[in-house]
N, C-alpha and C positions, 0 to 999 in steps of 0.2 A: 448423602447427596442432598444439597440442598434446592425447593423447588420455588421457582418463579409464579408469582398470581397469572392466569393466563392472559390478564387482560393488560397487562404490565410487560408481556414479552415482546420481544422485537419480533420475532418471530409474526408472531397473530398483529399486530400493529401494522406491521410491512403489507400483512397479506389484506387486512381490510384498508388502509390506505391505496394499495392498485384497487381494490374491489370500488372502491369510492371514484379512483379516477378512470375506471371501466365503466360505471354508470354514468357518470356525467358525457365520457366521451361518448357511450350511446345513447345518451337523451339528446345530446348535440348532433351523431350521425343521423338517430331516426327522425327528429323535427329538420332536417333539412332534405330528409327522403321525403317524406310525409307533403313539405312545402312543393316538391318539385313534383310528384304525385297530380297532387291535388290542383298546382295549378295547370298541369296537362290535362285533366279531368275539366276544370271549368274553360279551358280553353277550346275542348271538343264539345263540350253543350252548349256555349256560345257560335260554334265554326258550324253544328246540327241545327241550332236554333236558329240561325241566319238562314241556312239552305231551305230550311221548311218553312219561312217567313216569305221568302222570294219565291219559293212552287207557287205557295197561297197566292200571291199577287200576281203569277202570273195566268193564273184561270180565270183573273179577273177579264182579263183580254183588253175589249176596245170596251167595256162597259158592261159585261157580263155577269151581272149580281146573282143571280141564278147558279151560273156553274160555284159560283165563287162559293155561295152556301151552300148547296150540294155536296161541295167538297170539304168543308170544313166539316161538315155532318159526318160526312164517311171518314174523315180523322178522327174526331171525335167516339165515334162505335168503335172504333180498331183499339184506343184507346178506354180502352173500361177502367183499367185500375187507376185513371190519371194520371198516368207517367206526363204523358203529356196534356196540357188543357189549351182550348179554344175560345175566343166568345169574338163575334161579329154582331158590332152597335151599329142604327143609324147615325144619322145627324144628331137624333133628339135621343139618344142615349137609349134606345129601345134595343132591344139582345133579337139577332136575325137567325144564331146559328151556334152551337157551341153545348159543351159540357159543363161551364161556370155560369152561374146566374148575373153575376156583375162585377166591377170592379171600380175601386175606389175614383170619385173626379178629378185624379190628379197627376201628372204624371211618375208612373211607375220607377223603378231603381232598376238597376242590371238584376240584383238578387231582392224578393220578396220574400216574407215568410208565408206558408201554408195558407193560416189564417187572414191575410192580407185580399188573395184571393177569391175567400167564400170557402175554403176546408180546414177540417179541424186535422192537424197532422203536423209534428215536431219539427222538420226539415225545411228548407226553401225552397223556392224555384226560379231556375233564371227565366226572364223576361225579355219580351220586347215586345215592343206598340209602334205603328204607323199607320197613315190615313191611303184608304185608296179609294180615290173619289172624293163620294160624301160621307166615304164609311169608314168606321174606327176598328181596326185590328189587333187584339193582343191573341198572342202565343206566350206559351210558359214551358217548359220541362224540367221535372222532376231532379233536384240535388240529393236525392236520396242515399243513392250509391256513394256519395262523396260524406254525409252523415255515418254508413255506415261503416266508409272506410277508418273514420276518427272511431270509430267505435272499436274496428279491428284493431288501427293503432292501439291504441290504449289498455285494448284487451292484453294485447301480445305483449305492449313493453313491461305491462304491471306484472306478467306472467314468468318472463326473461329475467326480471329486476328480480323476483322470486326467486326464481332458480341461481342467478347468478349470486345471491348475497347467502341461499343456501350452501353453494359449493365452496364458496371463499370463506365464508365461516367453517366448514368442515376443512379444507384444508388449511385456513392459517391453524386451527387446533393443532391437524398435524405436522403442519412446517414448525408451529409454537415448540410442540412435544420435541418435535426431532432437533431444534437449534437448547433447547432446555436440557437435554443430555446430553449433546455436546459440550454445551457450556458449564455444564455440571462437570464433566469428565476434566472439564481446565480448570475450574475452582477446586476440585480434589488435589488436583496436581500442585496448584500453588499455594495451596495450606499445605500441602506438605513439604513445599519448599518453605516455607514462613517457621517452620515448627523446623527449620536447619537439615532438612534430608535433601541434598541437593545431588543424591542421585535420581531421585524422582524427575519424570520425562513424561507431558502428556499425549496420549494416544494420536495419532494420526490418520485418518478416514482414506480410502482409497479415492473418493470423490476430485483429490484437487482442487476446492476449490478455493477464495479467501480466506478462510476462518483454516483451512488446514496451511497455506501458507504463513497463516499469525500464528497459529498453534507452532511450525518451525522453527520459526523468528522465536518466540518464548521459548523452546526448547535448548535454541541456540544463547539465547543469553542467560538460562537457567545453569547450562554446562561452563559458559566463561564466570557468574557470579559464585558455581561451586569453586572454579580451577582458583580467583580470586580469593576465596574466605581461605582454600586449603592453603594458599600460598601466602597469606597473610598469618596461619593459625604457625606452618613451616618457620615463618618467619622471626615470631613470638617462641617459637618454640629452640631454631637455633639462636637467637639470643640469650634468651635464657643460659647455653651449653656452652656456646665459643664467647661469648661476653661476659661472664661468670669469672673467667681466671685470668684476664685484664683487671677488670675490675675489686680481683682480690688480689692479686698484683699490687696495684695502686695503693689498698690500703694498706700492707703490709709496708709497703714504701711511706707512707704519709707517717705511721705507726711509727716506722723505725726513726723519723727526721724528728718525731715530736721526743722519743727516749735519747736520744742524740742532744738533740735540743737540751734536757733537760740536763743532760750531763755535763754542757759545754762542751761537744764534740761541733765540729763544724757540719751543716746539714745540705752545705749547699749541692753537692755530689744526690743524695735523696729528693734534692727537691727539682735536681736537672731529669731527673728519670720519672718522677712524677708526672711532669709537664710532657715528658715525650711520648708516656705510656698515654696519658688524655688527650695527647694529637692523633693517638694512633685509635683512640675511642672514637673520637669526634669526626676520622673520617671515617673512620667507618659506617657510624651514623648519617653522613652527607652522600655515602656510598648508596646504602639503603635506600635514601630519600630520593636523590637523583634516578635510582633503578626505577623508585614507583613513578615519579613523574614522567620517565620514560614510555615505562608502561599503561600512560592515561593516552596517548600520542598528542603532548599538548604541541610538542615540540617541532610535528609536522608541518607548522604554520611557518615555520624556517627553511624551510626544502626549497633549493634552487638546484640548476644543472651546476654537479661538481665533476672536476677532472681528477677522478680517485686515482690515480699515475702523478697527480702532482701532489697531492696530497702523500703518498705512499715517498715520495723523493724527498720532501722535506724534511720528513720524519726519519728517515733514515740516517741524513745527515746527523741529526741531532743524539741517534743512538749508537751510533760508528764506533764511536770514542769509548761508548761504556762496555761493549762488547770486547772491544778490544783489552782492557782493564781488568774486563775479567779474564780474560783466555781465552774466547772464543774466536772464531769465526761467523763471519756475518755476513751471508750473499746474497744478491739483489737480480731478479729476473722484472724490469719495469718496462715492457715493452711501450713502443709509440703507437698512436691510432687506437687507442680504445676510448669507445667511445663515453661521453662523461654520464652519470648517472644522477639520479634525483635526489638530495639529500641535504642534511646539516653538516660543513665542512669542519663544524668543530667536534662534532660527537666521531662521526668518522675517523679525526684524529685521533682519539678519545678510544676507538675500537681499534685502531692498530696500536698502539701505543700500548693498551693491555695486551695485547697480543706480545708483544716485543719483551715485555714487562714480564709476562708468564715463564717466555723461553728463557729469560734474563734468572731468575730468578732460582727457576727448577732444572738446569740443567748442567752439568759439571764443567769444571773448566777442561778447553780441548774439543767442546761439540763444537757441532757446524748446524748453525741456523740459516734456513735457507726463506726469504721472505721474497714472495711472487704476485703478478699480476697477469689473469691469463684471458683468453677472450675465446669462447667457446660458441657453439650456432644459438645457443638461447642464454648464455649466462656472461656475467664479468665474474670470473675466477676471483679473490683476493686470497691470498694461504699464506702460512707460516707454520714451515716444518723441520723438526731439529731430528737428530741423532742418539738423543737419549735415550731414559729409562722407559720414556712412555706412558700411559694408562693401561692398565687392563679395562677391558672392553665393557666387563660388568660396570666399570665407573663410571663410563665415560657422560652419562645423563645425570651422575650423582654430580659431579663435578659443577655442572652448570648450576645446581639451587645456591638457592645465598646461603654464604656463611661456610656452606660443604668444603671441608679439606680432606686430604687421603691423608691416613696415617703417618707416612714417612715425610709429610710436608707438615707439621705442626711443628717442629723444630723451624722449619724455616721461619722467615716475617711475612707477615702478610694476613690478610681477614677472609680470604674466600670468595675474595665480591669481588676479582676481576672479571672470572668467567664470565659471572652472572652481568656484569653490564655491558660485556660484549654480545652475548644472548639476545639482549633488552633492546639495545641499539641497533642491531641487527634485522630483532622483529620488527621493529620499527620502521625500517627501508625495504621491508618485505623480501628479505633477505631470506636465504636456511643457513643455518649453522650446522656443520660437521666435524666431527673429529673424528679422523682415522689412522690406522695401522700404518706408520710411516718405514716399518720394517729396515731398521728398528727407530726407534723412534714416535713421534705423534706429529701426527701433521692436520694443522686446524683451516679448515677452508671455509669460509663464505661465499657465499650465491647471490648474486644481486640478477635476477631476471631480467632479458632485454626484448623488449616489446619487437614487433614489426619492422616499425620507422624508426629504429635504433634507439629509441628512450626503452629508461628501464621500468619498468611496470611500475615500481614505488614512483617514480615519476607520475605516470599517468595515476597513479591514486591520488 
């Protein structure tokens, strides 16, 4: 199992990337709590400082300088820690009453510092001055609270930022750890596909979640690039077997034209059968080719609505004659009103036409070939079923790989590759392919699915 640096995992990346934009979006929530805080606080020492500015003036009365510093006095005492401070100047800047000894000649700001006032002390205070009379009034109250609320800030969010970058660093470790063996569990899996074991399948989590959906998708295309190699190794492999004795065919035949040759025999008779045994190579090689390109579905890009009843009528015509030639019988169930299907009108051709081809070929003269189109609550039926020998049941899946012939058909002509490109082309239109007990007989049916709104599902694909 191979391990990831931690600081390299997506995993712990992901989890300190939120942790980063959880901080910032709380540095952004708490500075605009903080803002809305703070300015309800200076708004109430200002909405205080006003109401106690206006008592003070109005003890002044018609003239009353007396009560007026009497009462700042008794503010003043109440006030010991100076939250609040006082000073009542004459004219001539002389201090009548108050807890400050003076204040700068100039006029004051809404906020002063401490020291501004005559105390030695870190915070502000808000301010106000006006004249009543001859007399100069300030008032001031303590911003303390509003210092110490910047101080709670600060405390708390450094505190939170702590905690918060502790927990997200513990858990991206373990989100790290927990996507690092998963991820591990899919790198085991696909060295061991890489190293050709394409039964290998990696593990899937009960969780549901993305990564066990891609881990599916991988799974899934881990099972079609085995089905792919074994069907390509099948492939190489019945080449080798059924291409072997054309091949030696051939040169037996070339052999025999060149000792002929040499004798003055005439070769032309060896070089007609040369030529026919390498047509019959050569499709067969265009047979294989065609299957594979089938099976890439390049050929889907050609899919229009076909009316497989016209297509099936066409073709029919054109096999009437050969059936008849040989001894058969040839019946047609083409009924009207089915509805058309999504496909390639030439491959289609191409799949009944094998089909016609197979009965044509393997079935005695005197059967009766019976070729249908039927329309069912979810399918369009297409079949073709004779009277003959049959398959036995165990074949009937050997039959479909390329190349596969049953014993008693190697006398006949033919390479093995019709089944298999009616298979192909079939898969292709999202068709199933059946062969069954036509008692007696074989009867080969296709399924073309029909949607809803009457298209056939290869359609909507």
């Amino acid at each position: 199992m191979r391990h990831v640096s931690l600081f390299r995992s997506s995993g712990f990346r992901v989890a300190m990337t939120f942790c980063a934009l959880f901080l910032v979006a709380s540095v952004i929530a708490g500075a605009t709590a903080y803002s809305v805080i703070r300015e309800e606080l200076v708004k109430r020492h200002e909405r205080v400082l006003g109401e106690e500015f206006d008592y003070l003036v109005s003890t002044y009365g018609g003239g009353n300088i007396e009560n007026l510093r009497l009462t700042i006095e008794g503010h003043a005492r109440v006030s010991s820690n100076r939250d609040s401070v006082f000073l009542l100047q004459d004219a001539s800047g002389n201090k009548l009453a108050g807890n400050i000894e003076r204040v700068p000649d100039r006029p004051l700001k809404r906020q002063e510092a401490a020291t501004v006032l005559g105390m030695e002390a870190d915070y502000t205070y808000f301010v106000k001055q006006g004249k009543i009379g001859n007399y100069h009034l300030t008032t001031a109250t303590s911003a303390e609270d509003i210092s110490e609320l910047e101080e709670i800030m600060l405390l708390g969010a450094a505190w939170a930022a702590a905690v918060l970058l502790a927990v997200s660093l513990a858990g991206g470790m373990l989100l790290a750890r927990s996507m690092e063996r998963r991820i591990a569990r899919i790198q085991d899996g696909l060295e061991r596909v890489s190293e050709g074991d394409f039964s290998a399948r990696i593990p899937i989590s009960a969780r549901g979640d993305d990564i066990d959906t891609l881990t599916g998708m991988m799974n899934t295309a881990i099972e079609r690039l085995g089905a792919s190699v074994e069907g390509i190794r099948q492939i190489g492999n019945d080449i080798s077997h059924d291409l072997k004795s054309p091949l030696a065919r051939l040169r037996i035949t070339i052999e025999q034209a060149a000792e002929n040759q040499a004798r003055g025999i005439p070769v032309a008779h060896e070089l007609e059968e040369a030529s026919a045994e390498t047509d019959r190579i050569i499709a067969t090689f265009d047979a294989l080719l065609r299957i594979a390109q089938l099976e890439t579905g390049a050929r889907k890009a050609r899919f229009a609505p076909t009316d497989l009843v016209e297509v099936a009528t066409s073709i029919t015509d054109f096999y009437q004659s050969s059936f008849e030639d040989a001894g058969m019988e040839l019946n047609t169930d083409l009924p009207a009103g089915v509805p058309p299907i999504s496909g390639d009108k030439e491959l289609l051709f191409q799949l009944i036409a094998n089909l016609l081809e197979n009965a044509l070929r393997h079935c005695a003269p005197g059967a009766r070939v019976t070729y249908a189109i039927a329309l069912q609550a979810e399918a369009v039926i297409l079949s073709v079923s004779d009277n003959g020998s049959g398959i036995p049941a165990n074949e009937r899946e050997n039959v479909l790989r390329r190349l596969y012939r049953l014993e008693k058909s190697r006398t006949t002509p033919g390479s093995g590759l019709g089944l298999s490109l009616v298979k192909a082309i079939a898969d292709l239109h999202g068709a199933r392919l059946s062969l069954e007990d036509n008692e007696p007989g074989l009867r080969i049916a296709v399924r073309f699915p029909v949607a809803a709104d009457g298209n056939t599902a290869a359609e909507l694909g």
